[in-house]
NUKOL-688113 format. One record per residue: residue number from 1; residue in one letter; z, x, y of N, C-alpha, C in turn; chain. Coordinates in steps of 0.1 Angstrom, whole numbers. Atoms other than C-alpha are relative to their C-alpha. Example, Ala and Ser with C-alpha at 12.3 -4.5 7.8 and 13.67 -1.06 7.14 Angstrom:
<rs>
> 1, a, 0, 9, -12, 78, 123, -45, 0, 9, 12, A
> 2, s, 0, -9, -11, 71, 137, -11, 8, -8, 11, A
</rs>
This chain:
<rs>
> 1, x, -10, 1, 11, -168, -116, 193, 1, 14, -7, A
> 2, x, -2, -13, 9, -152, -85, 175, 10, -1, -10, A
> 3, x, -9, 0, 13, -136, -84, 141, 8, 16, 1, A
> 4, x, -5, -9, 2, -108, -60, 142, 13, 2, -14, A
> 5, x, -8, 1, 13, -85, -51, 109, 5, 17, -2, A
> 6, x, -9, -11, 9, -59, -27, 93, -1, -4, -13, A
> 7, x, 3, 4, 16, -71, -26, 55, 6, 10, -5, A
> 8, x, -1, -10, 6, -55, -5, 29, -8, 1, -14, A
> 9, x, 10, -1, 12, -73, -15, -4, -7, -8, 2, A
> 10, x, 11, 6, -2, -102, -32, 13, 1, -18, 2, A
> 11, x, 0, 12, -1, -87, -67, 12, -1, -3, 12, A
> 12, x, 0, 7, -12, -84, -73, 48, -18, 2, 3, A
> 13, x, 12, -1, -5, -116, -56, 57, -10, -9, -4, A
> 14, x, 12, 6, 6, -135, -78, 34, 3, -16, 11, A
> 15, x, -2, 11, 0, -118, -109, 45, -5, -3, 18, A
> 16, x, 5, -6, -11, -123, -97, 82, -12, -2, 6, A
> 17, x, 14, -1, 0, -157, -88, 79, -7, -14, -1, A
> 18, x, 6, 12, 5, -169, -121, 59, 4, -14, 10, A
> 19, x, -3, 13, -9, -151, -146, 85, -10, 1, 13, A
> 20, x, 6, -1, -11, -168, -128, 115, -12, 2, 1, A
> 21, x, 20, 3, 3, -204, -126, 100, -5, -11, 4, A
> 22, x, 6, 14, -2, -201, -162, 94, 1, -6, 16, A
> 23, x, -2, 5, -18, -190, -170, 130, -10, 0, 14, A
> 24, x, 11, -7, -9, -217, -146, 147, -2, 13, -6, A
> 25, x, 3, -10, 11, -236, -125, 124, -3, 15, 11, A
> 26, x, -3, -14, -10, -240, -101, 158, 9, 5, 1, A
> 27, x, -10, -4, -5, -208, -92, 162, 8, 10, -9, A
> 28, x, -3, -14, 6, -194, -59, 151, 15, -4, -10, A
> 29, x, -13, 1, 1, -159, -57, 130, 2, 18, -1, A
> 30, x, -2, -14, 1, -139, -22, 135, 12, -1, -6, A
> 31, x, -15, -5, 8, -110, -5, 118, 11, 0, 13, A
> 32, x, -10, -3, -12, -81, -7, 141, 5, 14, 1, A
> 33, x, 4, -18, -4, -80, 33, 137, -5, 7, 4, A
> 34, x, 15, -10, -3, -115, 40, 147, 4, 5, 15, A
> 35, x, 2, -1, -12, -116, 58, 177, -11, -6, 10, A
> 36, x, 1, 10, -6, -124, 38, 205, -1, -17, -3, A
> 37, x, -8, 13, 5, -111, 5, 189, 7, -6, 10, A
> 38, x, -9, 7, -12, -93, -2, 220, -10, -4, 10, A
> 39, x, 8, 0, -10, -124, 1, 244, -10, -12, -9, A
> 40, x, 11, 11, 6, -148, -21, 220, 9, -12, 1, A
> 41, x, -4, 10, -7, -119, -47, 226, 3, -6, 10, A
> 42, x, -3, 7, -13, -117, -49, 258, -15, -1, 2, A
> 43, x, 17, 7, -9, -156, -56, 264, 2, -16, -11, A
> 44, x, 5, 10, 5, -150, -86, 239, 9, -13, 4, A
> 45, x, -7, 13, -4, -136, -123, 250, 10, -4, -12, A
> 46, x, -5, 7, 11, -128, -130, 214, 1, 5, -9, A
> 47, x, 0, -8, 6, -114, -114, 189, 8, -3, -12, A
> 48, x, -3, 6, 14, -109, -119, 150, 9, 11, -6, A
> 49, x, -10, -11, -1, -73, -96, 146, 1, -1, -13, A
> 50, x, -1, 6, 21, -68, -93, 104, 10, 16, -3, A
> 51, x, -9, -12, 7, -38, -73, 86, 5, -8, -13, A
> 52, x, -9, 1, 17, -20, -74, 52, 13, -3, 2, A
> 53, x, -13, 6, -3, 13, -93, 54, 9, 15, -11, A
> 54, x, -10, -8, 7, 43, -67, 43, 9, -6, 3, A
> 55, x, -12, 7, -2, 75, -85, 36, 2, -10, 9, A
> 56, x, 1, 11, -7, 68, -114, 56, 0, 3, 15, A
> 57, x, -1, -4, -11, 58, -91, 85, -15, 1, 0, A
> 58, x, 8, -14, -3, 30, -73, 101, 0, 11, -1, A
> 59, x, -4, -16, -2, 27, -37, 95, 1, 7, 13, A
> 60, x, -7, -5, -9, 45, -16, 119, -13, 6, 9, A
> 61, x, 12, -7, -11, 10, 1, 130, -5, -13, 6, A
> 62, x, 10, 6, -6, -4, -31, 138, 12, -4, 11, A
> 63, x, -13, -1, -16, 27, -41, 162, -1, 10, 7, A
> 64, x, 5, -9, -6, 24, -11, 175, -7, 6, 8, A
> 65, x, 15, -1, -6, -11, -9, 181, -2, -12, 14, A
> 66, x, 0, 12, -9, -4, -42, 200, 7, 0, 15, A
> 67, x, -5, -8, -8, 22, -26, 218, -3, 6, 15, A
> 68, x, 2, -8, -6, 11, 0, 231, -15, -3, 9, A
> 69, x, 9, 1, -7, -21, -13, 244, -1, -15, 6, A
> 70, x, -6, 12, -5, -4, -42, 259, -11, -10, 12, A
> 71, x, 9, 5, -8, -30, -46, 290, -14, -7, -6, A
> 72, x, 19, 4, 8, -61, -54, 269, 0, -15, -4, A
> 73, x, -2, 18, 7, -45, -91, 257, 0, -8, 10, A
> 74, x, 3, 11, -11, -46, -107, 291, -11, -12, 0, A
> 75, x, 10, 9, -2, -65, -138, 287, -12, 1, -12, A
> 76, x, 11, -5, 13, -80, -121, 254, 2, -14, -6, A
> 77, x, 3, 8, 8, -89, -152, 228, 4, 5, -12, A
> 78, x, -1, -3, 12, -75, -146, 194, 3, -8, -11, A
> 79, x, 1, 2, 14, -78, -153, 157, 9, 6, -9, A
> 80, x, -6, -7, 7, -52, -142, 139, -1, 0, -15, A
> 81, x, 2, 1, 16, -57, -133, 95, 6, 4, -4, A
> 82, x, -11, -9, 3, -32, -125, 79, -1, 0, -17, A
> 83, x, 3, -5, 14, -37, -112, 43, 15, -2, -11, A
> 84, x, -14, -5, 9, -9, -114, 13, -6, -3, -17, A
> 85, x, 0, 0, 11, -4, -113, -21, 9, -12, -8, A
> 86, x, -7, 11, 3, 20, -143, -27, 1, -8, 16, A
> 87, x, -4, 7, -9, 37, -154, 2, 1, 6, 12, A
> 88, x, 0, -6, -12, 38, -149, 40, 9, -6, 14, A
> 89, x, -8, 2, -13, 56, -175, 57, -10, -4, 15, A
> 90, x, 4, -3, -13, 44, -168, 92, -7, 12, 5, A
> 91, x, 2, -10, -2, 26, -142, 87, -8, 4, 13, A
> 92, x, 10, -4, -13, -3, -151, 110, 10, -2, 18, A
> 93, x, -12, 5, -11, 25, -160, 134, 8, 15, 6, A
> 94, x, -5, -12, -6, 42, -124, 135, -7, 5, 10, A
> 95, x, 10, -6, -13, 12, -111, 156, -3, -8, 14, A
> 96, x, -1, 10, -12, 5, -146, 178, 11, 3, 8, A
> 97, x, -7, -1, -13, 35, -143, 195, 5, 15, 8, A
> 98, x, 2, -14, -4, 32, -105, 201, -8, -1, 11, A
> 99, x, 10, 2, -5, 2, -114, 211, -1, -9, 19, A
> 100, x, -3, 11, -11, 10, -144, 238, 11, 7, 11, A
> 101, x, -10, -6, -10, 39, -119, 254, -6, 3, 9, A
> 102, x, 8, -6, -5, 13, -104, 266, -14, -6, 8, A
> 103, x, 14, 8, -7, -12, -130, 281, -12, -4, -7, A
> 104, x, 7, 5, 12, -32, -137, 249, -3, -16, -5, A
> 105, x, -1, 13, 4, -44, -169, 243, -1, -8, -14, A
> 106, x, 0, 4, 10, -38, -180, 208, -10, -10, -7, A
> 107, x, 8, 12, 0, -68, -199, 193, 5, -7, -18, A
> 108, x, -3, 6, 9, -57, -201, 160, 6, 12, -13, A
> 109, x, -10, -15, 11, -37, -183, 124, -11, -7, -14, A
> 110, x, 8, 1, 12, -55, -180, 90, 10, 8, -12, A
> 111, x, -8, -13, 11, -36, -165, 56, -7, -4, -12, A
> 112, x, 10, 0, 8, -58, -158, 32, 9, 6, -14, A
> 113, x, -5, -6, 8, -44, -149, -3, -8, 7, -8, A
> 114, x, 10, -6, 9, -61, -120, -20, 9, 12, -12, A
> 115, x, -9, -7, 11, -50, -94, -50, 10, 10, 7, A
> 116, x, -8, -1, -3, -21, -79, -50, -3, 18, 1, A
> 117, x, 1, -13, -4, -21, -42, -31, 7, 9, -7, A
> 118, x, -9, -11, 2, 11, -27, -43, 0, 7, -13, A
> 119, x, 4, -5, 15, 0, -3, -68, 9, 7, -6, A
> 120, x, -12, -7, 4, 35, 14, -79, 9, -14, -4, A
> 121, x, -10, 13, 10, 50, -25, -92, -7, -5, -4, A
> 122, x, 6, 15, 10, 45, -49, -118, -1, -11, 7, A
> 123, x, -4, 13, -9, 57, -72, -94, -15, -5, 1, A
> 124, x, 12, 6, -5, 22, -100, -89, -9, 7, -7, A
> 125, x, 12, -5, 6, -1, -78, -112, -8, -7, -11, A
> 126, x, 4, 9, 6, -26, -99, -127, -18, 13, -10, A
> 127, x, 14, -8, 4, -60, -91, -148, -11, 3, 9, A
> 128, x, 14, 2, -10, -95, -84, -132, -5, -13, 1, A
> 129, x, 4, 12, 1, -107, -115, -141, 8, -9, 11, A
> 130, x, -8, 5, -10, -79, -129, -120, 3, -1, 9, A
> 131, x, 2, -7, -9, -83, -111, -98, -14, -5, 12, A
> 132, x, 14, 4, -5, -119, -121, -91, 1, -17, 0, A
> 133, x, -2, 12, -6, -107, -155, -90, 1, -3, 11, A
> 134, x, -10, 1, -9, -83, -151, -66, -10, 3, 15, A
> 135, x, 7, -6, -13, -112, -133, -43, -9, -11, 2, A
> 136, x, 13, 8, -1, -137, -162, -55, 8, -13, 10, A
> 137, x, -6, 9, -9, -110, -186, -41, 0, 5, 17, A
> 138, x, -2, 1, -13, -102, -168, -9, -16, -1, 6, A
> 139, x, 15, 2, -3, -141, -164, -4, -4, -14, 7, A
> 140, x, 8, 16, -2, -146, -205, -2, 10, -2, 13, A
> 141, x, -11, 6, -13, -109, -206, 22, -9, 8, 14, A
> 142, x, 6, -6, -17, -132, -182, 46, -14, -8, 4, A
> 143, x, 12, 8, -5, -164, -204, 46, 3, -14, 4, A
> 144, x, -4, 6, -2, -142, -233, 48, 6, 3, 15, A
> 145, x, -1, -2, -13, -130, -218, 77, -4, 3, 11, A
> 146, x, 10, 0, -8, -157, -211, 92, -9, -6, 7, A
> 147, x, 11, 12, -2, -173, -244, 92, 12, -7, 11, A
> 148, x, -12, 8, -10, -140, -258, 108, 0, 5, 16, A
> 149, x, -3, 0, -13, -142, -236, 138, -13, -5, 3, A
> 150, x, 13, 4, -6, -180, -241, 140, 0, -16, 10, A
> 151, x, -4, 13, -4, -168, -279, 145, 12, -1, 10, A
> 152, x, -12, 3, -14, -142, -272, 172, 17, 7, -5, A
> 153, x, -16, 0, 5, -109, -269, 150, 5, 19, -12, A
> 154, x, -7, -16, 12, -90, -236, 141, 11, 0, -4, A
> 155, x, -11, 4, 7, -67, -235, 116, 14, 6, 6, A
> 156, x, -13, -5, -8, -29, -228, 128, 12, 4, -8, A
> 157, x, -6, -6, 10, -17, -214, 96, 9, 10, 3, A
> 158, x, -10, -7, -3, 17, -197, 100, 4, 5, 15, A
> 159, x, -1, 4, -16, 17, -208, 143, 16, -9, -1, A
> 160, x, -7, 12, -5, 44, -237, 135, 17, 9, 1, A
> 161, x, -12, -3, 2, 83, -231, 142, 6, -6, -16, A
> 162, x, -5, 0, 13, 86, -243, 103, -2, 12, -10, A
> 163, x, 4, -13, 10, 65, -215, 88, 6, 14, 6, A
> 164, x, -6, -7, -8, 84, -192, 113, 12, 3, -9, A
> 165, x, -13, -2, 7, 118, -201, 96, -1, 4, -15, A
> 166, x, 4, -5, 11, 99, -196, 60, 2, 11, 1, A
> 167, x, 2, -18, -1, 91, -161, 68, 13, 8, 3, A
> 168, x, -10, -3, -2, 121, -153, 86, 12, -2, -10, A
> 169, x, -9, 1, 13, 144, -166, 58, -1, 2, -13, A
> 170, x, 6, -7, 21, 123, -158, 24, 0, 16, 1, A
> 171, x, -5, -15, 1, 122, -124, 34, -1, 10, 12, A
> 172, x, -2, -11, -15, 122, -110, 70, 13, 8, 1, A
> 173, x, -16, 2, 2, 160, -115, 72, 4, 14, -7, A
> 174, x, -5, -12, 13, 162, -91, 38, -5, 10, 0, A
> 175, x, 1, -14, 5, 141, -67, 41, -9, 7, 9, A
> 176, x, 3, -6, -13, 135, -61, 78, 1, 17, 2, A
> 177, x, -3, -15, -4, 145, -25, 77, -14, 6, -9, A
> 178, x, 17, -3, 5, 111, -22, 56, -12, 3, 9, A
> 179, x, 15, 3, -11, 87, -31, 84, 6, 5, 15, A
> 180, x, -9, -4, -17, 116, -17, 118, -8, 10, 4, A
> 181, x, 8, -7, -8, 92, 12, 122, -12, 5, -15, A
> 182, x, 8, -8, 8, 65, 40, 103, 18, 5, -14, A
> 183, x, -9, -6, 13, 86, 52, 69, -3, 13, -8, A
> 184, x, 1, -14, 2, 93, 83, 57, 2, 3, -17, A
> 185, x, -1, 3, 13, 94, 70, 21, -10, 8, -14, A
> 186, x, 11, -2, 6, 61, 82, 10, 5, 13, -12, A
> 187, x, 1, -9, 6, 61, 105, -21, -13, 3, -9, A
> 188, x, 10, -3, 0, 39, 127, -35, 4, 14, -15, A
> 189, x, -2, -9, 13, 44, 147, -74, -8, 10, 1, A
> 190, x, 10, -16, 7, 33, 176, -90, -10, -3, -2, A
> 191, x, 12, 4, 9, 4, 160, -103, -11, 3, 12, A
> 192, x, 13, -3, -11, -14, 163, -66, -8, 16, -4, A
> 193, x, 6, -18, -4, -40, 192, -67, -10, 4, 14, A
> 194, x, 7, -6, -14, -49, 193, -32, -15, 0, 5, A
> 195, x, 10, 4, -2, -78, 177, -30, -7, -3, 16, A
> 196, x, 3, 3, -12, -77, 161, 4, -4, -16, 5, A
> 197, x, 9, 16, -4, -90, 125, -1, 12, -4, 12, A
> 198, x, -8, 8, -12, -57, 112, 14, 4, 2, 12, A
> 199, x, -2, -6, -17, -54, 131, 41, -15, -7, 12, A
> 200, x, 20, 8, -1, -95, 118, 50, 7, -13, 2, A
> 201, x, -2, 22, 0, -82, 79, 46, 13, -1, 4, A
> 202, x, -11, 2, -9, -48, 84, 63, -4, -8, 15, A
> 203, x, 10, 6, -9, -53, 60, 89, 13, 5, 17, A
> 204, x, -9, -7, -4, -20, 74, 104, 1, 14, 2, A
> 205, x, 1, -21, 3, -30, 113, 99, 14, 1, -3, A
> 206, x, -18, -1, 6, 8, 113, 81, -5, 7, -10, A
> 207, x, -2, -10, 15, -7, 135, 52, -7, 14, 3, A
> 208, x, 9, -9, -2, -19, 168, 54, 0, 10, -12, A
> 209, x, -4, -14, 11, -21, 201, 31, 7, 9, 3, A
> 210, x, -13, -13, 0, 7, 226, 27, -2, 10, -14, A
> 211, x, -2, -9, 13, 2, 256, 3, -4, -7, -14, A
> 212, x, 13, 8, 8, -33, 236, -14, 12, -12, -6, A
> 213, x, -5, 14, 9, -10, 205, -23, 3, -7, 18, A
> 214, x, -4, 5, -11, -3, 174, 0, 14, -4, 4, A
> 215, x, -17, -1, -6, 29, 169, 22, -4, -15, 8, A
> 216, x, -4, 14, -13, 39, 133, 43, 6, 1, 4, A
> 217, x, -11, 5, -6, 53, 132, 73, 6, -11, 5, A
> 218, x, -8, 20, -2, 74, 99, 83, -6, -6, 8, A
> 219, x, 10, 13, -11, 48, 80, 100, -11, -9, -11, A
> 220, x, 6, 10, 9, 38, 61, 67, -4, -14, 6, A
> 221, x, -2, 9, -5, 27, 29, 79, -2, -11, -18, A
> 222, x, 6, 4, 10, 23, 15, 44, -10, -8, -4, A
> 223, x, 18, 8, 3, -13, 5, 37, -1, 2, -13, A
> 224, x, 10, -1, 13, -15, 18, 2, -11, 8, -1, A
> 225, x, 12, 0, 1, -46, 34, 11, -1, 12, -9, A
> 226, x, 6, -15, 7, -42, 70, -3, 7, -1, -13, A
> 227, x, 0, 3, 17, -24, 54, -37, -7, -5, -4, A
> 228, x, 6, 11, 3, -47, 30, -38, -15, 11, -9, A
> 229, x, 15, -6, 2, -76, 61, -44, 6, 13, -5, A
> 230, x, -4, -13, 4, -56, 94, -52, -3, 1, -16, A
> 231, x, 9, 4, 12, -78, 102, -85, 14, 9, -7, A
> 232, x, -11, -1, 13, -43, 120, -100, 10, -10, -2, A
> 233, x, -10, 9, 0, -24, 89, -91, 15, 7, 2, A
> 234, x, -13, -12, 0, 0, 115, -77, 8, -9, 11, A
> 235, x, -5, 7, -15, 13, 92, -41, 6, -13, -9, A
> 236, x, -9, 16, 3, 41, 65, -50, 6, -1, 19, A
> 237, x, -5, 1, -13, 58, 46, -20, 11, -10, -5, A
> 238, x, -8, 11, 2, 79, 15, -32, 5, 3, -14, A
> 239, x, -7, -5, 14, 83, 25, -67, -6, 15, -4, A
> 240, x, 2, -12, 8, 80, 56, -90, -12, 6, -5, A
> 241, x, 14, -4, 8, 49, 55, -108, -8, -10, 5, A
> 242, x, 11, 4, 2, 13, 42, -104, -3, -10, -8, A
> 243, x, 5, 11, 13, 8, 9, -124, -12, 1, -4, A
> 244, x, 12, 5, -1, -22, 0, -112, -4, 8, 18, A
> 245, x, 7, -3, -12, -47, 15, -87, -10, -14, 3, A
> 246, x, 7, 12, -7, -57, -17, -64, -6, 2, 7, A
> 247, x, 10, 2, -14, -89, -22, -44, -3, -11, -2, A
> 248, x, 9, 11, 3, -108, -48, -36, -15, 2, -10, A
> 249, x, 12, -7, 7, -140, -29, -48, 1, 3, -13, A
> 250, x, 0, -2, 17, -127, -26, -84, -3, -15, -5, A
> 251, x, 3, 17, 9, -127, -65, -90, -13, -5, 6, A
> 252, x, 10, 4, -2, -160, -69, -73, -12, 5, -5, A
> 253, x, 8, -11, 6, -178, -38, -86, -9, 4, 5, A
> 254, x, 5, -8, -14, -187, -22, -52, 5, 15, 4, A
> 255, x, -11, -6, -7, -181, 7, -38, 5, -2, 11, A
> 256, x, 0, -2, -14, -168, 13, -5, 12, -9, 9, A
> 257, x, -8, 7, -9, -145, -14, 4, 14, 12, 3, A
> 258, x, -12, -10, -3, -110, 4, 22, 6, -10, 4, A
</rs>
C-alpha cells in the first residue's frame, strides 16, 4: 500500500497520511511531486490517491499527473480522498473515473471536510477553535473509515451518478474554466523581498527569482502553498489581499504539515 497526495496547506497530507497508517502502519505516503512518485507507484497494488477539491473538481496537476502517467493504473487498486472546505459533490468521483479509463480498479471514494485553504477570501473563514473542531471531526470520519475497510466495506463517497450531477451542477458547470488547465492568475506585490520560500514549496517550480523579488509563470496549479507561508503575505490568487494564512499546522500547533 502507498499513500500518495497533492497538499497545499497540509490538509490533504495529514488526512492522507493518518488513513494509511491506520490501514498498514508500513506503508509509505509520498507527495505527488517527489521525484520518483511515479516509480514507488508502480511497485504498489494499492494505492491511497488524496487531493483538495477545487470548485468541485480535482486540481489540474493531479489530472494531469494521471494523465500523463496513464500506464501505471492498469489493474492498480485505488482509494480515492478527496479533501474540501464545504462542498464537493463528486469530488472523489472526478479522479475514479480518470482513473478506470485507464484500467484502474476503483475500490472506493472518501471526502473528508477539513479547514478552509483559500487564504485571500472571507468566503468559509472560521476561528481556530473551529477549526480544530472541524479537524477533531474529520480525524474520527478517518478512523471510522478505517475500521470499515478493515471489515471489508469501502466507502463510495462521491462514486454515485447522483453526486456526479451535484458537482457538476453546484459548481463545475460555473466555474470550469478555473480548473481547464495550470493558471496564470497568480500574483505577487511589492511587499515580496525575495526570500525564496515559495519558490522551495512550489510544487509546480512556477515561481522563481527575477532581480531579488519573485515572478510566476502560468503553470499555477493552485494549491495555496506559497500564500499559505509567504511571511510578507505578498502572493494573492483568487482575491487581492491575504485574509488569513491557512495551514493545517496552525490549528494543531505543529510544525511541518504542507
Amino acid at each position: 500500500m502507498l499513500g500518495v497526495y497533492l497538499s497545499g496547506t497540509g490538509n490533504t497530507k495529514h488526512c492522507v497520511e493518518m488513513l494509511t497508517d491506520l490501514l498498514d502502519a508500513a506503508a509509505k505516503t509520498v507527495p505527488l511531486e517527489a521525484p520518483g512518485a511515479a516509480e514507488q507507484i508502480k511497485s504498489n497494488d494499492t494505492v491511497i490517491f488524496g487531493y483538495p477539491v477545487q470548485f468541485s473538481n480535482a486540481p489540474f496537476m493531479v489530472r494531469d499527473f494521471i494523465k500523463k502517467n496513464d500506464t501505471l493504473w492498469k489493474k492498480k487498486k485505488i482509494l480515492c480522498v478527496a479533501t474540501m472546505g464545504a462542498f464537493s459533490g463528486d469530488g472523489a468521483g472526478c479522479t475514479a473515473r480518470l482513473f478506470k479509463r485507464y484500467g484502474a480498479l476503483i475500490l472506493g471514494g472518501v471526502h473528508i471536510k477539513m479547514p478552509d485553504a483559500v487564504c485571500d477570501s472571507k468566503l468559509l473563514k472560521k476561528g481556530i477553535e473551529q477549526n480544530r473542531e472541524i479537524i477533531r471531526q474529520a480525524d474520527k470520519k478517518i478512523e471510522h473509515t478505517a475500521e470499515q475497510i478493515r471489515q471489508g466495506t469501502y466507502p463510495q463517497e462521491g462514486l454515485s451518478l447522483l453526486a456526479h450531477m451535484a458537482g457538476l451542477f453546484g459548481q463545475r458547470l460555473w466555474f470550469y474554466r478555473k480548473t481547464a488547465g495550470y493558471t496564470d492568475k497568480l500574483k505577487i506585490s511589492d511587499d515580496c523581498i525575495g526570500c525564496g520560500l515559495c519558490v522551495s514549496l512550489c510544487p509546480m517550480k512556477n515561481i522563481m527569482i527575477k532581480d531579488g523579488k519573485a515572478a510566476a509563470d502560468s503553470k499555477c496549479t493552485m494549491c495555496y502553498r506559497c500564500i499559505s507561508r509567504c511571511p510578507q503575505k505578498a502572493i494573492t490568487l483568487l482575491g487581492d489581499v491575504v485574509v488569513e494564512q491557512c495551514r493545517y499546522d496552525r490549528y494543531v500547533g505543529a510544525e511541518g504539515g504542507r
